[in-house]
KEKOL-720321 format. One line per 10 residues: their letters; for each residue x, y, z of C-alpha. Coordinates in steps of 0.05 Angstrom, whole numbers. Layout:
BEGIN
a> X:Y:Z; ...
END
This chain:
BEGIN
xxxxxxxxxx> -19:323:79; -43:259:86; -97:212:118; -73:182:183; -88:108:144; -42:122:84; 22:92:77; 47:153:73; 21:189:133; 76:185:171
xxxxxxxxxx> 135:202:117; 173:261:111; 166:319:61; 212:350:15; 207:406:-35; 252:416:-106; 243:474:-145; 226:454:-222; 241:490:-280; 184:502:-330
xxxxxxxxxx> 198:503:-405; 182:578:-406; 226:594:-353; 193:602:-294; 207:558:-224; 153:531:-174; 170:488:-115; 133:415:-114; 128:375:-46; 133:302:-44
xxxxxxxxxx> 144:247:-2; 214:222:17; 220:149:7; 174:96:39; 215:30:70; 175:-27:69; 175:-70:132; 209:-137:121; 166:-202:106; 138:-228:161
xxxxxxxxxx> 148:-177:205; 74:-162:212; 28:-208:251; -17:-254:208; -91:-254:220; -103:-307:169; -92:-336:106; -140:-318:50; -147:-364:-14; -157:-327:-81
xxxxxxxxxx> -219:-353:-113; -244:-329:-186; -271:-256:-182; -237:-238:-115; -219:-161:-117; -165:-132:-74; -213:-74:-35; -262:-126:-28; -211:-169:12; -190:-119:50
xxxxxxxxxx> -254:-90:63; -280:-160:96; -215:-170:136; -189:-96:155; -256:-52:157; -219:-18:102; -221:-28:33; -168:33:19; -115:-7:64; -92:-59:10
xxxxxxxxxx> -29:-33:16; -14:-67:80; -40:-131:46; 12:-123:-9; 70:-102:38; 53:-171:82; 60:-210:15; 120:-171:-19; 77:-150:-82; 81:-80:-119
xxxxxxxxxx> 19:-79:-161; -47:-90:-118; -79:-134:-175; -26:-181:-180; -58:-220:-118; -120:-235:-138; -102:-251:-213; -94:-328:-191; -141:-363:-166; -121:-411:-114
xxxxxxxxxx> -53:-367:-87; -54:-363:-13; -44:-280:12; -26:-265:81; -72:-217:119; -38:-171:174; -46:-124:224; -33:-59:215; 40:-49:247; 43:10:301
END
């Protein structure tokens, strides 16, 4: 269902059948809940300092190979919404490893 780097390769599937408003019922999959790792449970690479213009793919791009894996970035620095690291320059974001 999903690619083997998305944070959600590895989570389980559910199905719920929904009511439409004419009656009818269909079954929609979706992912059970994702846990995040604690803080500092993934190893640190390095320490990257925001600078004006940095984008979150492009970061991740130069560290992980990956521009789609920001989502490990955010994880490793407890933030929700991907922009919010780069939106001051000068902050300090922890780059990981992918955790096996």
């Amino acid at each position: 269902m999903f690619d083997s780097t998305s944070r959600y390769y590895n989570l389980n599937t559910s199905t719920i059948n929904l009511t439409n408003s004419d009656g009818t019922t269909r079954t929609a999959p979706y992912v059970q809940r994702r846990i995040i790792p604690p803080v500092g449970s993934a190893l640190t690479v390095i320490e990257h300092t925001i600078t004006e213009g940095d984008r979150i793919d492009n970061i991740t791009a130069r560290y992980l190979g990956d521009p789609t894996a920001y989502w490990l970035i955010c994880d490793a620095n407890n933030v929700m919404h991907p922009n919010d690291l780069t939106d001051s320059p000068g902050r300090v974001i922890k780059i990981v490893l992918p955790q096996i």
